[in-house]
N, C-alpha and C positions, 0 to 999 in steps of 0.2 A: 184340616190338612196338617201334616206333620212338621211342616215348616211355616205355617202361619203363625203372625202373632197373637198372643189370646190373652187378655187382658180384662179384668175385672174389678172396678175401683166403684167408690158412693163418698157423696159429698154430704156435710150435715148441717143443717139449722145448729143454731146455739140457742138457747135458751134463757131468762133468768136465775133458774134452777142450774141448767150445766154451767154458768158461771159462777155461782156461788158455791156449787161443790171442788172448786177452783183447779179441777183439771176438765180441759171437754177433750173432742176430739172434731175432728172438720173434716178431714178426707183419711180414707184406708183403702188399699187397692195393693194387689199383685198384677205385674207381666209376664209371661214368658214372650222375650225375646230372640229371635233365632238369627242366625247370623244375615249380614246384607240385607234386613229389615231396616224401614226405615223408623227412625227413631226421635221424639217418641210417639204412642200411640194417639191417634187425636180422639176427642170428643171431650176436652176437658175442660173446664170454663177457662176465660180469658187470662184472668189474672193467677192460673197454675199452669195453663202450655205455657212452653219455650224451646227455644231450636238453641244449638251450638252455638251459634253466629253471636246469636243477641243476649245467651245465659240469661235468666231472671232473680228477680227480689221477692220474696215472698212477705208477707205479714204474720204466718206461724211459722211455727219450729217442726221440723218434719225428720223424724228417722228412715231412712231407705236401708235394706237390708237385701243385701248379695249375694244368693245361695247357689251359683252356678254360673260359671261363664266371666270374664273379665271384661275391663273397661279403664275410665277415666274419669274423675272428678277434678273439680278446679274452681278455688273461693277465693275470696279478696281478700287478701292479706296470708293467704297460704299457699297459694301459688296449685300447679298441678300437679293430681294425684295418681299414680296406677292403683287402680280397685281391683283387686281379685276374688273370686269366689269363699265368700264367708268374714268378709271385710263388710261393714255398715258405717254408715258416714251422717253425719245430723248436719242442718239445715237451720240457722237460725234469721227471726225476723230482721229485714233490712242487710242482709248480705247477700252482697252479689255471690250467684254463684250458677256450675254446669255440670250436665255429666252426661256421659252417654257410654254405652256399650263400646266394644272391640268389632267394627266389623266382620270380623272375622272369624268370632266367637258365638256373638252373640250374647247375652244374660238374664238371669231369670231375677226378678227384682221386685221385694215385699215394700210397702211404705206407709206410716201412719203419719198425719198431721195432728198437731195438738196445741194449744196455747190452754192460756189461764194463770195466776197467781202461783201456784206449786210450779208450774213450766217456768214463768218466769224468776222466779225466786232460785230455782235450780240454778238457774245463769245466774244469776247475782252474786247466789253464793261460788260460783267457779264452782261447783260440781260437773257442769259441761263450758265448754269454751268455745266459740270461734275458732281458736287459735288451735285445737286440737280438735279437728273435726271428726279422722277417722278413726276407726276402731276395729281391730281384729276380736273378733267373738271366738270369747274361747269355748264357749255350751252352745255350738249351734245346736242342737238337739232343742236346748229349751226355746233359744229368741223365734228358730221356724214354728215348735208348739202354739207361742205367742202370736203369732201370726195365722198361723190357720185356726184359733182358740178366738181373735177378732175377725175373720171374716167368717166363720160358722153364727157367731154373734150376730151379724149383719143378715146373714141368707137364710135367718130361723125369727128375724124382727123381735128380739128379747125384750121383755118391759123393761123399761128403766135403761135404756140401752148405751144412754151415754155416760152413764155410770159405771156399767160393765166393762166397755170398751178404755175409759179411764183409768178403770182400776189394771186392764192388761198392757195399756200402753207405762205407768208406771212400775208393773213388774219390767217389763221390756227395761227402762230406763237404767233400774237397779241391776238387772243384769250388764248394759253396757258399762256400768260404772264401777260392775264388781270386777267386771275384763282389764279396766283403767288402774284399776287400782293392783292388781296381781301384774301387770307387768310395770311396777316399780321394784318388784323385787325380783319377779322372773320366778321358773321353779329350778331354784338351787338351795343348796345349804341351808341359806340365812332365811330362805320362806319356808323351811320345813321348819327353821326355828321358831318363826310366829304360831305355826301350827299347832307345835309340841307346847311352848308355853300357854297358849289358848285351853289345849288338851287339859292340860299339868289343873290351870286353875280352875277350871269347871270341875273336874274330877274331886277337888277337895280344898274348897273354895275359903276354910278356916285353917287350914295349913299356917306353918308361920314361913310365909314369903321372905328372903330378904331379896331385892327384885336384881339388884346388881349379881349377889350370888346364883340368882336365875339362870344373867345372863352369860355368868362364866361356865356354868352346868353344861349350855347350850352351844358352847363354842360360838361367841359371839361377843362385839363390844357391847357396852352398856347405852352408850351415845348412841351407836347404831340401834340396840335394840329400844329403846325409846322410840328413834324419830319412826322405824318399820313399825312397830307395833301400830300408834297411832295413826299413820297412813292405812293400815290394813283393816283396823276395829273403830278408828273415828273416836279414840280416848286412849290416852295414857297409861301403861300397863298398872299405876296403882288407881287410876282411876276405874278402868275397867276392873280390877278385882277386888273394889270398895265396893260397886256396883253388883256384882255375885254372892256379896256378903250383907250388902243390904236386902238384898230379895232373897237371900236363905231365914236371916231373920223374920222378915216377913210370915214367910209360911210358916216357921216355929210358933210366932205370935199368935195362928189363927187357928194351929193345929194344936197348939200343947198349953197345956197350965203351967209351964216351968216360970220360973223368978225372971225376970230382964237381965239380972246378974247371970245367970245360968244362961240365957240365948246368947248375951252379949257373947262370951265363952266359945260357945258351939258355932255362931257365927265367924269368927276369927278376929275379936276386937279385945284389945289387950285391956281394956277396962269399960265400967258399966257406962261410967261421966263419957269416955271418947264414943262409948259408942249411943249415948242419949243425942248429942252433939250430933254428930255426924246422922244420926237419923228421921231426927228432927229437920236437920237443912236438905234433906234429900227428899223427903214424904210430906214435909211442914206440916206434922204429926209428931207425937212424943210417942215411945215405942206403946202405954197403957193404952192413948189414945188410940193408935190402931189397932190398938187387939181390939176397944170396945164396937167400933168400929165395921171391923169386918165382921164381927161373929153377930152385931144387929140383923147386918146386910143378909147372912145366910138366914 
């Protein structure tokens, strides 16, 4: 019926295997909820229903994902949320927490559970929070992919399944977090400047940078363009283009016969000694040792 709810979710064993590959997954499931349904669907084990009234605590971390219809979320120490279509909101162990549809509306609602050593470490390190629970997805295209890409996984019984499903709940993850991270800077000006200086270095990665002249080029400050950059790449504009210079070297090393003095050069490193140094503490490898190295390997 076109107004029934229809709902399809699976619960999973853990293994000693999906703990040691240190992400599993426990439950994955979509709803379509139609409006003045009651909410949520039952058949779920005990300790994952919950009603409005009483909210629940879960023991994993669960992403719910919102692709139609609005509602309400509401966690301890965040108070409550209005959800709208295309907004997805994480669930971490041992918080209270609710949510349910807009009567009125209705919502259609994707959701993975997962725990493990990477799940937890992600919180540790504050790559996800409590304290920022929801998230507007800026690629719904990709995170719905993701979701219909783990329940095709489930309704086809893939070998090695909680591998698969781990490996797409971790894309999922890095897309919420690449959402988190673009709205610090929003799309204006100063995040087309990260873009362009990202461009600039990949394009010609032995250039002679001076990075503060970068950031006057770019119509930007220099303090700003630090603290953005690193927000947005997870490394320091000279660290990140130490890093494009070490792996241009690399392939030099494995592809050509030139002198070290001659790659140091063509890498962008103003001497042989900075750049033995510097490639040494990146590879703990000296640049001969890698060439001897990789061209064994092949």
């Amino acid at each position: 019926m076109e107004n029934a709810v229809q709902t399809f979710f699976r619960y999973f064993p853990v293994s000693r295997r999906d703990e040691r590959w240190g992400l599993y997954v426990t439950t994955a499931g979509q709803s379509r909820i139609p409006a003045r349904a009651t909410y949520p669907p039952g058949g779920h084990p005990k300790n994952y229903d919950f009603d409005w009234r009483r909210g629940r605590v879960l023991a994993d971390h669960q992403v719910v994902y919102i692709s139609s219809g609005r509602g309400w979320f509401e966690s301890r120490g965040v108070g409550r949320r209005r959800i709208e279509s295309g907004d997805a909101f994480l669930l971490f162990p041992g918080v209270w927490h609710r949510y349910a549809p807009d009567r009125r509306t209705g919502w259609d609602e994707h959701w993975v559970g997962f725990d493990g050593e990477m799940a937890r470490r992600l919180v540790r390190n504050r790559f996800f929070s409590p304290r920022a629970p929801v998230v507007r997805v800026a690629r719904e295209d990709a995170a719905l992919g993701v979701f219909n890409s783990i329940m095709d996984a489930i309704k086809t019984h893939q070998p090695a399944l909680q591998q698969v499903l781990a490996g797409l709940t971790a894309h999922l993850l890095s897309l919420l977090y690449s959402t988190a991270q673009a709205s610090l800077t929003e799309d204006t000006h100063e995040a087309a400047a990260i873009r362009e200086a990202v461009r600039l270095m990949h394009a010609d990665p032995q250039a002679k940078f001076a990075l503060p002249d970068l950031a006057r080029q770019l119509h930007v400050s220099y303090t700003w363009f630090r603290r953005a950059f690193a927000q947005h790449t997870g490394l320091s504009p000279h660290q990140y283009l130490l890093q494009l210079r070490i792996a241009r070297a690399r392939s030099l090393l494995a592809e050509s016969n030139w002198a070290v003095k001659e790659i140091a050069a063509q890498a962008g490193f103003e001497s042989e000694y900075y750049f033995c140094r510097v490639f040494k503490k990146k590879t703990g490898l000296t640049p001969g040792e890698w060439r001897g190295h990789s061209r064994r390997k092949a």
